[in-house]
C-alpha positions in Angstrom: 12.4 35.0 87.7 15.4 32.6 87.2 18.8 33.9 86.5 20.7 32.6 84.0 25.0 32.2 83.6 25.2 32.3 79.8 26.6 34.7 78.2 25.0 37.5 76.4 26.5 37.8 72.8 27.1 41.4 71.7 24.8 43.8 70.4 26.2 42.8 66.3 25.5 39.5 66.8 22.0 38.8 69.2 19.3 39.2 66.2 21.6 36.6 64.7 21.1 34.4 67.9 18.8 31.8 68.2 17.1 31.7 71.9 14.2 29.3 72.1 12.8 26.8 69.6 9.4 26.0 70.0 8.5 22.7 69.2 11.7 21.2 69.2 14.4 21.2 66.6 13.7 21.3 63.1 16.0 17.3 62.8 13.2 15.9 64.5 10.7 13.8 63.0 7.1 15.2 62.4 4.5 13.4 63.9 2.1 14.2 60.9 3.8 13.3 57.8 6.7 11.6 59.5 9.6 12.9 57.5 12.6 14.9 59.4 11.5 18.6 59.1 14.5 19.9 57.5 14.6 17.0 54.8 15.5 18.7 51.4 12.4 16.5 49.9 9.4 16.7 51.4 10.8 19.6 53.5 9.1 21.8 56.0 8.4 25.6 54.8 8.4 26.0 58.8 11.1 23.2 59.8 11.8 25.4 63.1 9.9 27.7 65.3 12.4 30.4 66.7 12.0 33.7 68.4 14.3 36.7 67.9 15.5 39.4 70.2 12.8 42.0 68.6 9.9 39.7 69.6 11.7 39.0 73.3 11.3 42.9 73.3 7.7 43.0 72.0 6.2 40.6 74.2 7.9 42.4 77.0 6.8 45.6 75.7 3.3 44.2 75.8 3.3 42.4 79.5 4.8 45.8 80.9 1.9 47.8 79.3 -0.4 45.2 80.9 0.8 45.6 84.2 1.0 49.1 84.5 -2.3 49.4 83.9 -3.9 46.5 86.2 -3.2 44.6 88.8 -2.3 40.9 88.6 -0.7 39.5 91.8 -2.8 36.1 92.1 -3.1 35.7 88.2 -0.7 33.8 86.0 -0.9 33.8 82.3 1.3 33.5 79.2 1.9 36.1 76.5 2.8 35.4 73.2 3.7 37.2 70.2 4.4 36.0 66.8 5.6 37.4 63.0 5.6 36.3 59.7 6.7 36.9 56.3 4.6 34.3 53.7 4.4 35.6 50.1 5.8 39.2 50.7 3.5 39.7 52.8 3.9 40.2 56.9 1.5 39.0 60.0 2.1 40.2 63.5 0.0 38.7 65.9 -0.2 38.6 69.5 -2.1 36.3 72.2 -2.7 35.7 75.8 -3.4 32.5 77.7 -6.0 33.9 79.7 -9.3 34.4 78.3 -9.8 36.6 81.3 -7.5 39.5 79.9 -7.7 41.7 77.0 -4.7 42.6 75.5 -6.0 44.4 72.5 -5.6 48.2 74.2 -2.2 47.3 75.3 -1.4 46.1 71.7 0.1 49.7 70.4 2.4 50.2 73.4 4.8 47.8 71.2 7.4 49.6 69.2 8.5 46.7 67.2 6.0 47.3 64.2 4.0 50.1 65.8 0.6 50.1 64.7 0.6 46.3 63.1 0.3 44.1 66.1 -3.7 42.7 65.7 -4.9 39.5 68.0 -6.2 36.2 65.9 -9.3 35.7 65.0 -12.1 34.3 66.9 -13.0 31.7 64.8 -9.2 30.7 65.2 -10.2 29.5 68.6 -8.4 26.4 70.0 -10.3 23.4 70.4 -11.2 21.3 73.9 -11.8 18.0 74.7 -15.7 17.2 75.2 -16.9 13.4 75.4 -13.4 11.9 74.3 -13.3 14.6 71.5 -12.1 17.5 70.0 -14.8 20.5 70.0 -14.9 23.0 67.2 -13.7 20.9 64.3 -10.3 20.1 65.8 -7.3 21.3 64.8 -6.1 23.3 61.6 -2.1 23.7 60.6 -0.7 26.6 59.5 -1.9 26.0 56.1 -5.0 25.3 57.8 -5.6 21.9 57.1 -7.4 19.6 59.5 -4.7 17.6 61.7 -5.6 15.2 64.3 -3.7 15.5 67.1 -3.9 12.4 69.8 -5.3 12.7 73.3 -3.5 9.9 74.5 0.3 8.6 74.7 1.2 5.7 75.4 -1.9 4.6 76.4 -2.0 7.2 78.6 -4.2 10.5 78.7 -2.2 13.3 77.8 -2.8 16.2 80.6 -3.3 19.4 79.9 -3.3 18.7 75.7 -6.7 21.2 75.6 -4.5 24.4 77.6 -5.5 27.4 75.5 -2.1 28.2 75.6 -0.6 31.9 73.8 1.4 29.9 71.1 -2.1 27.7 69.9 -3.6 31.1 69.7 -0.9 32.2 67.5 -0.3 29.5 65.3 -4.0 28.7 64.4 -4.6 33.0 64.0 -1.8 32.2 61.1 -3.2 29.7 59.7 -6.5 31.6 59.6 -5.5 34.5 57.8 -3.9 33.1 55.4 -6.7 30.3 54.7 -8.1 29.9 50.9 -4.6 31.9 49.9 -1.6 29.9 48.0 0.7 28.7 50.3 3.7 30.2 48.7 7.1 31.2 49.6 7.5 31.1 53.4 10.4 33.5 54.4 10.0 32.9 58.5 7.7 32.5 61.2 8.5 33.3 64.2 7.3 33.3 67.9 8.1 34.4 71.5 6.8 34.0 74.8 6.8 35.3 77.9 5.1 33.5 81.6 3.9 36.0 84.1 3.1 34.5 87.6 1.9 37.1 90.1 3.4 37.1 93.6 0.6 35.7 95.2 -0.3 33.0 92.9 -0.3 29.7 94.8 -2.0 27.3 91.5 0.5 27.7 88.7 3.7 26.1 87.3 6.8 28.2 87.2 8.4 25.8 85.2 8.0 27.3 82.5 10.1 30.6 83.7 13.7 32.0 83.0 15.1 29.2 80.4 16.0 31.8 77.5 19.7 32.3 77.0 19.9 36.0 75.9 16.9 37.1 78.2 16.1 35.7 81.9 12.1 35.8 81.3 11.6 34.3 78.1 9.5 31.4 78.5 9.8 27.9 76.4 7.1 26.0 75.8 5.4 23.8 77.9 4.9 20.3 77.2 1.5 20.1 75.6 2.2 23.2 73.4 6.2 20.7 72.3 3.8 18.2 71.2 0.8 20.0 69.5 3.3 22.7 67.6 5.0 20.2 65.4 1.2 19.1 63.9 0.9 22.8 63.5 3.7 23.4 61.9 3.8 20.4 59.0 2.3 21.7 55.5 3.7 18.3 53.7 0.7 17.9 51.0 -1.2 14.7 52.2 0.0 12.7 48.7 3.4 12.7 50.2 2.4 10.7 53.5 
């Protein structure tokens, strides 16, 4: 895992830090409804997609109960775990890459929220491309309404826009549960996680490893997840675009 030379704030002020922001930051332009996501009107209920200290701890939590229980030295896979506060109520959900890995009976070995942590739904699955198309009904926001996103930029394919990656597992779970419900207040959502590579995987990126600020394994997002989580993320009501 990379080292990193920042500085570690103290122990007062790191839930106040921001580490990672998924998606990019919250003055960029949304790609769906093409207003800034933190304009005051139309503005984003999720402008931002940050992590926290507590969920850099949870999804740690969660990888070191997976590994002490398997082994994983040619396997690479992404964990991710996410929480949210819409309405007065809270979701805690948590996902992994690989569909070759079951994280559910590692799920209460995380002491953030003991006992709450549940995986997303099936039928929150993330869609592929088949024949030039997205399978399954393509994609949902977190409002879950349909949202095209584009296979192609620039003219060009985009590679790898189809990775079932943690953070699509997360964001569409979200938008499942709370489907057919008001979309009310939104007081955060938030999202962390973390890129295992086993020692003798020679196929995967480690690009993604070691670019948190407050913790050396904290993964950002990789590039098809920075241009699909900003769809996700917009709940602008369709009259405004």
């Amino acid at each position: 895992m990379a080292n990193t030379t920042s500085e570690k704030p103290s122990s007062s002020k790191r839930n106040e830090v921001v580490n990672l922001r998924h998606g990019g930051k919250k003055d960029l332009t949304c790609p769906r409804c093409h207003y800034r996501r933190d304009k005051e009107k139309p503005r984003h209920s999720v402008p931002e997609l940050v992590d926290s200290e507590k969920l850099r701890g949870a999804v740690g939590e969660l990888r070191d109960a997976i590994l002490a229980k398997g082994k994983f030295e040619e396997e690479a896979f992404m964990l991710g775990v996410l929480e949210a506060k819409v309405r007065g109520r809270e979701y805690y959900l948590a996902a992994c890459s690989s569909g070759r890995i079951d994280i559910s009976p590692y799920l209460g070995q995380i002491s953030y929220h003991k006992g709450s942590w549940k995986l997303p739904a099936t039928e929150a699955a993330v869609p592929r491309i088949d024949g030039g198309r997205w399978t399954g009904g393509g994609w949902r926001t977190i409002k879950w309404e349909k949202v095209d996103i584009p296979l192609q930029e620039g003219g060009q394919a985009i590679p790898h826009i189809d990775q079932t990656c943690a953070a699509m597992k997360l964001l569409l779970g979200l938008g499942c549960l709370l489907r057919g419900d008001a979309w009310g207040a939104v007081e955060y959502v938030r999202m962390s996680e973390m890129y295992y590579v086993g020692p003798q995987n020679t196929t995967a990126s480690r690009q993604w490893h070691g670019e948190g600020e407050t913790c050396s394994w904290t993964a950002h997002s990789c590039r098809p997840c920075n241009i699909r989580i900003p769809y996700l993320l917009c709940d602008i009501a369709s009259n405004w675009m």
